[in-house]
Phi, psi and omega in degrees: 000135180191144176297082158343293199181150178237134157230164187339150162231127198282010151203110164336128201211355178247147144271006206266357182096335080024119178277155170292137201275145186185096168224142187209170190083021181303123181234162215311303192246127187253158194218110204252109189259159159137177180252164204339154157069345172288000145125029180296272169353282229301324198301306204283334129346262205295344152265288218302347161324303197298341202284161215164270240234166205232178196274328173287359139288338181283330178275005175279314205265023168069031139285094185274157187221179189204121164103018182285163155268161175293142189051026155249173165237159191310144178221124165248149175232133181251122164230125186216136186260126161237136193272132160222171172292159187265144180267146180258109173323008158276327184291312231235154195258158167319281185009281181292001153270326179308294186296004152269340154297309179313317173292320174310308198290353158296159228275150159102130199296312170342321221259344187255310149077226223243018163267023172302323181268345160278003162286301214298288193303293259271314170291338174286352192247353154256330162304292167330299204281350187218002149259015164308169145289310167251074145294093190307336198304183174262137174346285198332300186277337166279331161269358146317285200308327180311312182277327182317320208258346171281305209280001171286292188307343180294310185307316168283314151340253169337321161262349172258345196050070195199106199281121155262118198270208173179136193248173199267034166265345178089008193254135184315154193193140175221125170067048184082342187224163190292154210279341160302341202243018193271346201296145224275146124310168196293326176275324177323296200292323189283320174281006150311310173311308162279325193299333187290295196327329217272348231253315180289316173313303194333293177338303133352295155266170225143306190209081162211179168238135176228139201233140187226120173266116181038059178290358189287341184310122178113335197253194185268184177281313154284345157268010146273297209275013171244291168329309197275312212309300183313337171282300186296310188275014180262340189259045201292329146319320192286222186213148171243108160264118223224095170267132153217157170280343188288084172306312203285310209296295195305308166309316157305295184329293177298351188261304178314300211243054168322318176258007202230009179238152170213132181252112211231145149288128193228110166214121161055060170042038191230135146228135189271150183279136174247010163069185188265022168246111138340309175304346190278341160273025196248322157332313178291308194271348186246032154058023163135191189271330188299330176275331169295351167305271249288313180273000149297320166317311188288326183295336207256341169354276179335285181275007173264309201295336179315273210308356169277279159348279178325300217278357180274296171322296192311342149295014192225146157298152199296153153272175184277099132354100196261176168063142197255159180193138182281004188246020173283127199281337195288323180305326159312298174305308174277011168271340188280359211225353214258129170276181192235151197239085171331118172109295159218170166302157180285110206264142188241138158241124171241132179256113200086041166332302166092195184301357184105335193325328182284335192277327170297339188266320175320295192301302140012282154338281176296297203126192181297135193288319189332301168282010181272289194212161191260059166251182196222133223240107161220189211189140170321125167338304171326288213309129174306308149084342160285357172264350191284322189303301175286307177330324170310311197278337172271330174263358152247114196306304181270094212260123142254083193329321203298002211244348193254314183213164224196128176237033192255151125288326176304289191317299171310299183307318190269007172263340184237092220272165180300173196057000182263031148257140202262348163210130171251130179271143180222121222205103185027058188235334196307324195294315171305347164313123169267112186298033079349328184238057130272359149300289180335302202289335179274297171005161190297318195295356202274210198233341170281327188289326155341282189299313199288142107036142168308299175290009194289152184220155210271108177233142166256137178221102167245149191261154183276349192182049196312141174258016174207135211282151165209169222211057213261340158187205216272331152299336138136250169247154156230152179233112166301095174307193189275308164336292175296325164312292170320315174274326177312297186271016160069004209297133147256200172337321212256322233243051190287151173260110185277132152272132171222137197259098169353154157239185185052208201297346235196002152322142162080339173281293213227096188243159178233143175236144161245112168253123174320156169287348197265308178318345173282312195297019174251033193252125153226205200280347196289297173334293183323289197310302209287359195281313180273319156318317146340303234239285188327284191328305179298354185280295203297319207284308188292313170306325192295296206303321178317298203290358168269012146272341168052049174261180188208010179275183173311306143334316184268313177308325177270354145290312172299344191249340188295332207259308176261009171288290203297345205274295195291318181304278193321336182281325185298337174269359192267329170297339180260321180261000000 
């Protein structure tokens, strides 16, 4: 059944304000766009009227229609959602649950109106009853009521994400509690509401016009656009009629049923045909041209605010890294990597502690640290050292502060004298390093070669795709790959540096390098150089590949500004050293 064409009616039977109408070319889903009071509502009024109505009546009030039977008459089904309270199935005796089921199956969402959870007990209670054990009834009526009450529950499923249960009270339940006592929101309730209608109804439709007033009200845009679609293909004979205020609703629509929508424009009670280009409403439904700028803008947002944000940061000093967590991967990356020491623990420096986050997290991991691991904390004089301080106090029952962390080298060597350490860590700190003093710092006199050992070994950890920008020295950061690392450090053929990588999500990011003690004395300025060259290249490779993917989300904007940020640093320092 479908509306053909409406045309003028030469003696007037309306009252409503509506210029005459004279529309044709009507395809299975019809779509009434414009803003308040331009006559969507008064149009979608004036079918539910016809239900009824026969066809040559529906053609006196200018409807014409198609796909009627002879002696039948037009059946509009109206669904429009009003939020009411749920009536509750513990108040009502069978009888009176029997009768609500029975008002759901009339056609219009109206019909189920606050008996949704007593539709809902009433099929869970027939369900119940005849998957007893001692049901008497015959197979037949048990496996009808059974797929009936499944093809509910999938349904309800499917729009709620929500599993239906039953407490031991017998009463049906969603999200823990009985579903009169659940409360559901008003779009929860409306799609409870479409879940009955489509599930009582179905039968029913098929071959009607079913008219929907502003359905998206209540819902997300895509839990509107799963109701109708699903509303339409339950009518696959009839016609759907649909006024919304809803770009997205319209656009799904048009993109699903493409050859199957015609879309009319309605102002000051007149409607016009809008042809199969959407845009020609979208002035309309977005309240002029200025806001559709604004939501190109916003569209355009994501990968402009990365890339603005990051490139902001970088003017600011690194922040400190807080907090302890046993699922932080870079902390993950130095446990995988920290050796083990035949005999006693294994002694650490971590170099450039901050607030502590490695030690706190290690412990997170382990538990208390005391038999585990020998660490030891230091960090530039400036740092203040009380949140490092209490970390410390959370990963040792038995803390001697004087013996744990140190902004002294003097202070340090004498409580630790050099060579007793068996690793020293740099745990998202090197980039912060001004590549000017990493000779010094690697060099024999410096203070990691100092510290480490015959055996000791140099481990690094850096994210790969830091997400926030910093301004950590006059280069702003460099972050050195294993490629580059490799070159820093002289390594040959022989003479490997290990690498370990995160897994999952953090693939590709977040690497730890384990470097010999005997390799730092290969750090000169030549090293230096070819480490930032290296490091440049690898910038200029990644930007080329970004802006050749043409993505545009958050992600790709906060690679792109991180990558020419490493790009503009490694050149200023290769200009200066």
């Amino acid at each position: 059944m479908k509306i053909l064409s409406v045309t003028p009616v030469h003696k007037p039977s309306y009252f409503d304000g509506l210029q005459p109408l004279n529309i044709n070319g009507l395809g299975r889903v019809v779509i009434l766009v414009g803003p308040n009071g331009s006559g969507k509502t008064r149009v979608i009024r004036r079918i539910i009227q016809l239900n009824g109505q026969s066809r040559e009546q529906a053609e006196i009030l200018g409807f014409h229609i198609d796909g009627l039977q002879y002696g039948a008459n037009v059946s509009v089904a109206y669904y429009s959602f009003h939020a009411n309270a749920l009536t509750d199935p513990a108040q009502l005796n069978n009888k009176q649950l029997e009768a609500t089921v029975t008002q759901a199956q009339s056609l219009g969402l109206q019909n189920v109106g606050n008996g949704a959870a007593a539709y809902i007990q009433a099929f869970q209670d027939r369900w119940f009853e005849v998957t007893h054990p001692y049901f008497s009834g015959d197979s037949t009526t048990r496996d009808r009521v059974t797929k009936s009450y499944l093809e509910l529950c999938s349904q309800l499923e499917l729009l709620l994400n929500e599993k239906l249960s039953r407490n031991t009270d017998g009463l049906a339940t969603l999200f823990g509690r009985p579903i009169a006592d659940a409360v559901l929101s008003d779009g929860q309730r409306s799609l409870l509401t479409w879940a009955i209608a489509l599930h009582a109804q179905g039968v029913k439709l098929g071959n009607v016009l079913l008219v929907m007033d502003e359905p998206e009200n209540h819902l997300h845009p895509d839990a509107a656009l799963q109701v109708i679609c699903r509303a339409i293909e339950t009518n696959p004979s009839g016609q759907v009629w649909i006024g919304t205020h809803s770009l997205p609703l319209l656009a799904g629509l048009e993109s699903k049923y493409r050859e199957e929508v015609s879309i009319f424009f309605m102002n000051a009670g007149s409607a016009k045909y809008a042809g199969r280009e959407p845009e020609k409403i979208v002035l309309s439904l977005m309240g002029g041209e200025e806001n559709v700028q604004a939501v190109r803008d916003f569209l355009d947002l994501p990968e402009v605010l990365a890339a603005n944000n990051f490139a902001a940061e970088c003017l600011r000093q690194p922040p400190v890294v807080a907090g302890a967590s046993p699922d932080d991967p870079q902390v993950k990356a130095v446990k995988d990597c920290l050796p083990q020491v035949a005999g006693r623990l294994s002694k650490v420096l971590d170099f450039g502690a901050g607030d502590g986050r490695l030690v706190e997290s290690l412990a997170a991991i382990h538990g208390p640290l005391d038999e585990a691991l020998d660490y030891v904390a230091w960090d530039i004089p400036e740092s203040k050292g009380d949140r490092c301080e209490s970390a410390l106090k959370r990963a040792y029952r038995n803390l001697d502060l004087g013996h744990r962390r140190f902004t002294n080298r003097d202070a340090l060597f004498g409580k630790h004298p050099p060579g007793t350490f068996d690793a020293v860590v740099m745990c998202n700190v090197l980039h912060e390093i001004d590549p000017s003093e990493w000779p010094a710092v690697f060099d024999k006199n410096g203070m990691v070669a100092q510290a480490l050992g015959p055996d000791g070994t140099f481990v690094v950890v850096e994210d790969y795709l830091m997400p926030k920008g910093e301004h950590a020295h006059r280069y702003g950061f460099i972050v050195l790959n294993t490629e580059s690392l490799i070159a820093l450090f002289g390594a040959g053929p022989r003479d490997e540096i290990e690498v370990r990588e995160s897994e999952g999500r953090y693939k590709g990011r977040i690497r730890a390098h384990v470097v010999p003690k005997r390799l730092l004395s290969n750090v000169t300025k030549d090293t230096r150089r070819k480490a930032l060259e290296l490091a440049q290249r690898r910038a200029s490779e990644e930007i080329h590949g970004l802006r050749g993917q043409n993505k545009h989300d958050f992600r790709s904007g906060q690679a792109h500004a991180f990558w020419v940020q490493q790009y503009a640093n490694t050149s200023l320092a290769l200009n200066d050293l």
